[in-house]
C-alpha positions in Angstrom: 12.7 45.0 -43.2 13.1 41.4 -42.9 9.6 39.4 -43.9 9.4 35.4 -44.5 6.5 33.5 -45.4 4.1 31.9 -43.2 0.7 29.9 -43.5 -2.5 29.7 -42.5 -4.6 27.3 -41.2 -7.3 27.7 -43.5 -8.5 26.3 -46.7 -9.1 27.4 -50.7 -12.3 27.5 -49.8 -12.3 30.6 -47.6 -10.0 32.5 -49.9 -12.0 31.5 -53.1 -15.2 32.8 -51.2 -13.9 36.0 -50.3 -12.1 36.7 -53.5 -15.1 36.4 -55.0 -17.1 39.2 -53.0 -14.0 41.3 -53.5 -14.3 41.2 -57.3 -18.1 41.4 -57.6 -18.0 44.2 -55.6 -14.8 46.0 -57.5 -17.1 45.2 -60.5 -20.5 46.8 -59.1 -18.3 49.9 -58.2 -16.5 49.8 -61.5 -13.4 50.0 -59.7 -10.1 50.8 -61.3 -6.6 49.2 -61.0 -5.5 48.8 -57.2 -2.7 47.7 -55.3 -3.8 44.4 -54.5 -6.2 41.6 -56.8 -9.1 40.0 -55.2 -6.7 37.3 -54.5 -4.5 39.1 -52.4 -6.6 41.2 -50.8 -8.5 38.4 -49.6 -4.9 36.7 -48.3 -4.8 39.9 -47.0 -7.8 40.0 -45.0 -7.6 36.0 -43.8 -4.1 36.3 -42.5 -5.5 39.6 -40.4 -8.7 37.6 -39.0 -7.3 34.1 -38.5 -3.5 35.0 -37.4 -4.0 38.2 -35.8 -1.4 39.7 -37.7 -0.7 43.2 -37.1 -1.4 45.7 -39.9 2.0 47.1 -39.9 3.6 43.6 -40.1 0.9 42.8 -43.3 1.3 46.3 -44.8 5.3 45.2 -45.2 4.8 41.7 -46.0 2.0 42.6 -48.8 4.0 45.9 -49.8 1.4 48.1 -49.1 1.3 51.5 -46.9 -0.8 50.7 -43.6 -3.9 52.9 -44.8 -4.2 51.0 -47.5 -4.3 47.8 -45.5 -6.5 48.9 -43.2 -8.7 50.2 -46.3 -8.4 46.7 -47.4 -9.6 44.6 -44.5 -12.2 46.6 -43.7 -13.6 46.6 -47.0 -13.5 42.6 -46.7 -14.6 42.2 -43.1 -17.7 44.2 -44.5 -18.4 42.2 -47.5 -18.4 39.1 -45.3 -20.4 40.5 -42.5 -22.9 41.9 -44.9 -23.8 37.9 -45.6 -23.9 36.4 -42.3 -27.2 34.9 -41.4 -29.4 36.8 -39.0 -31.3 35.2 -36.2 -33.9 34.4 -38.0 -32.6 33.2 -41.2 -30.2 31.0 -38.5 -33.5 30.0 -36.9 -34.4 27.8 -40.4 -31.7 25.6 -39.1 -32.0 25.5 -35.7 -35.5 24.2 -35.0 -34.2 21.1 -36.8 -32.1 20.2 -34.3 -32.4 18.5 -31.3 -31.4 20.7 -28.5 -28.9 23.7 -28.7 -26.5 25.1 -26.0 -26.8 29.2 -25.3 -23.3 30.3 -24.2 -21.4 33.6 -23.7 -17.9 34.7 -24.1 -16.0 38.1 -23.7 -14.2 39.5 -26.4 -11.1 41.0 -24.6 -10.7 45.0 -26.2 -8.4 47.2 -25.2 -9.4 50.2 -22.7 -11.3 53.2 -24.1 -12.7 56.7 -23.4 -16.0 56.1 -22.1 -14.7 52.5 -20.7 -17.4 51.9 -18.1 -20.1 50.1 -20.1 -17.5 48.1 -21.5 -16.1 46.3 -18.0 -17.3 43.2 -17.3 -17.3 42.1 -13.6 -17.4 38.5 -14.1 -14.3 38.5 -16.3 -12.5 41.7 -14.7 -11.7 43.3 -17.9 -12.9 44.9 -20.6 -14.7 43.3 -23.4 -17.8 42.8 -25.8 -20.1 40.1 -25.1 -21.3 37.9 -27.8 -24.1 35.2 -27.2 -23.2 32.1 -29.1 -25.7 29.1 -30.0 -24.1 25.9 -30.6 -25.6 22.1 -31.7 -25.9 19.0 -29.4 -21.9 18.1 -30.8 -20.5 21.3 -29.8 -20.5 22.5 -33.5 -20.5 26.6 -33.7 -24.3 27.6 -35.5 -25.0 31.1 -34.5 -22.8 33.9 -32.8 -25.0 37.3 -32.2 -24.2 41.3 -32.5 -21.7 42.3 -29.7 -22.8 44.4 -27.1 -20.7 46.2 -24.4 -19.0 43.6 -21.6 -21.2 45.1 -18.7 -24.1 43.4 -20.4 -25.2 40.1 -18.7 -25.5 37.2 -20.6 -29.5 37.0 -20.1 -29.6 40.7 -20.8 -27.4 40.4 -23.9 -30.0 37.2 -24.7 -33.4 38.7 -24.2 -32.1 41.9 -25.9 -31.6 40.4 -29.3 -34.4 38.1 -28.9 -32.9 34.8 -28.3 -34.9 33.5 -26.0 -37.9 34.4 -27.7 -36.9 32.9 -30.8 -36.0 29.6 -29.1 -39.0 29.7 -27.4 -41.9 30.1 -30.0 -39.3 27.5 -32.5 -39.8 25.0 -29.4 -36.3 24.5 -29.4 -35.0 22.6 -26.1 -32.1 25.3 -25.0 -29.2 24.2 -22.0 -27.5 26.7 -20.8 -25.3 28.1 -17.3 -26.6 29.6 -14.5 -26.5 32.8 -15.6 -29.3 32.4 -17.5 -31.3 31.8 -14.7 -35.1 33.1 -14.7 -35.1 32.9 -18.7 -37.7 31.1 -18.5 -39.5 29.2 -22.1 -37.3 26.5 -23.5 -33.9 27.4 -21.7 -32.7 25.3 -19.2 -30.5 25.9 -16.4 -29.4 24.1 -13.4 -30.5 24.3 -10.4 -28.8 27.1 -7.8 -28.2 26.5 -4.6 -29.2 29.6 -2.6 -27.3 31.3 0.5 -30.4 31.3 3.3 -32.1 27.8 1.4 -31.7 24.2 2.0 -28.6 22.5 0.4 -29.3 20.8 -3.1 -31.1 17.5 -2.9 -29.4 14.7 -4.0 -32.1 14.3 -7.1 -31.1 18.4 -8.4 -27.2 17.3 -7.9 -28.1 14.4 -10.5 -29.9 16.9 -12.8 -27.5 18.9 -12.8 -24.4 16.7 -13.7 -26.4 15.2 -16.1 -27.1 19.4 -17.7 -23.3 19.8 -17.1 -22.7 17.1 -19.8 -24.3 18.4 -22.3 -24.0 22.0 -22.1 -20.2 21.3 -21.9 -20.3 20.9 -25.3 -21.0 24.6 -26.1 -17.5 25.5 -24.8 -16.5 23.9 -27.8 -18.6 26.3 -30.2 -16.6 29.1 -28.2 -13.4 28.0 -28.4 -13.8 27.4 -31.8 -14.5 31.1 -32.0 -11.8 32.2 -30.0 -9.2 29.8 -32.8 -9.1 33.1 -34.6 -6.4 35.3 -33.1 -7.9 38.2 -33.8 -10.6 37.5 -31.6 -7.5 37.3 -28.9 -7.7 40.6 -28.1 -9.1 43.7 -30.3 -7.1 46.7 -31.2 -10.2 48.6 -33.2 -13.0 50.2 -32.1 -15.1 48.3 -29.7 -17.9 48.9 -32.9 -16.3 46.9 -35.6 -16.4 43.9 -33.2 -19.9 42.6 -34.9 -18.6 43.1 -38.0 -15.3 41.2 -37.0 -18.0 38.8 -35.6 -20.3 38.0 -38.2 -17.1 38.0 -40.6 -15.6 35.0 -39.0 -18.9 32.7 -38.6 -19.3 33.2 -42.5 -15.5 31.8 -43.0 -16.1 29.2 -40.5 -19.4 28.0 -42.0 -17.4 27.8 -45.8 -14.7 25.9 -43.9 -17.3 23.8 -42.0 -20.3 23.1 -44.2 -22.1 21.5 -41.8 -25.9 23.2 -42.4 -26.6 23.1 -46.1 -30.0 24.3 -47.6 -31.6 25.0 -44.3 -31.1 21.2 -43.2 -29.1 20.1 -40.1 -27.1 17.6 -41.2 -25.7 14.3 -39.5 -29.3 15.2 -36.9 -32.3 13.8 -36.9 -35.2 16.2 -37.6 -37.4 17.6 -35.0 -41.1 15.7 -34.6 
């Protein structure tokens, strides 16, 4: 088989970070020789998340068998997602900021079994949905568990406590339509309904002026969806949060933006 190398768009820092889970853990475990070093492994499990790359294609361009890639990546997508923040730890942060932008996206999966609960209506396909908090810039902060696509977005919200967390932190929260009837410190634009009066020309104005700043939290998602594998999953629709959670640890050591519980480059909070 042909192979040739290839990059990617990543930094030291990510591989550094990850090797170094991989070897404390080998060393916990008392793990023999293997295949790979905590180096490799790691370029192992980066070109997987961030290029999509197949596990056939890295099994012959590492010179593994494909078990023991999969073994691999899984072991590091676990080690990573066993560190990502939880809401409330990520709540330290966020009631330092000004506002924050509630979003969420689809993660495209491929059809299964039992693939009702996993068909989303809005996006006519099947997916996971993952709510996603983002800062007044656009800047990715938080991404939740994944749930099955059916879920609504406020369902998905109130159902890992979101709202209520935003809420009693005081935390001004702008988000679409369909979070409509949220309710505490979530904001949404006005709807015009089908039987009611059109919208005045005061709720059109409020509502551009939402528009341009919740835009921004497309930018949070998109910065999600920069990881190919995120494209469209090939695994069980389970290991998405894993997968998840994975990636927002890489993409907060590539983007340091909240250090020590402090938002920086925001003013605090009154």
């Amino acid at each position: 088989m042909l192979s040739y190398p290839a990059s990617i768009p990543l930094s030291t820092r990510s591989l550094n970070h990850l090797a170094d889970l991989i070897r404390t853990h080998r060393h916990q475990r008392r793990s023999r020789w293997r295949r790979l070093d905590p180096g490799r492994q790691a370029l192992l499990a980066l070109a997987h998340l961030r290029n999509g790359d197949t596990l056939t294609r890295l099994a012959a361009g590492f010179q593994v068998g494909v078990a023991t890639a999969w073994r691999y990546i899984r072991e590091a997508i676990t080690l990573l997602a066993a560190t990502a923040n939880d809401l409330h730890q990520a709540m330290t942060r966020i009631r330092l900021l000004a506002y924050v932008i509630l979003d969420g996206t689809l993660i495209p999966i491929d059809r299964v079994h039992d693939q009702k609960p996993y068909y989303s209506g809005k996006h006519r396909r099947h997916g996971m949905n993952v709510q996603v908090i983002a800062d007044a810039a656009g800047r990715l902060v938080w991404a939740s568990a994944a749930l099955p696509g059916s879920a609504h977005d406020l369902t998905a919200a109130r159902t890992h406590g979101i709202i209520a967390a935003l809420t009693n932190a005081d935390v001004m929260t702008f988000a679409d339509k369909a979070y409509q009837g949220a309710g505490g410190s979530v904001r949404t634009p006005f709807k015009r309904h089908r039987y009611r009066p059109k919208l005045s020309r005061r709720q059109k104005a409020v509502n551009k002026a939402h528009a341009r700043s919740r835009c921004r939290g497309e930018r949070a998602v998109a910065t999600l969806k920069t990881w190919r594998i995120l494209t469209k999953l090939r695994c069980s629709p389970s290991r998405t949060t894993a997968m998840v959670q994975a990636i927002l640890v890489l993409h907060h050591v590539e983007n340091p933006t909240y250090q020590g519980g402090k938002a920086l480059g925001h003013a605090d909070r009154p």
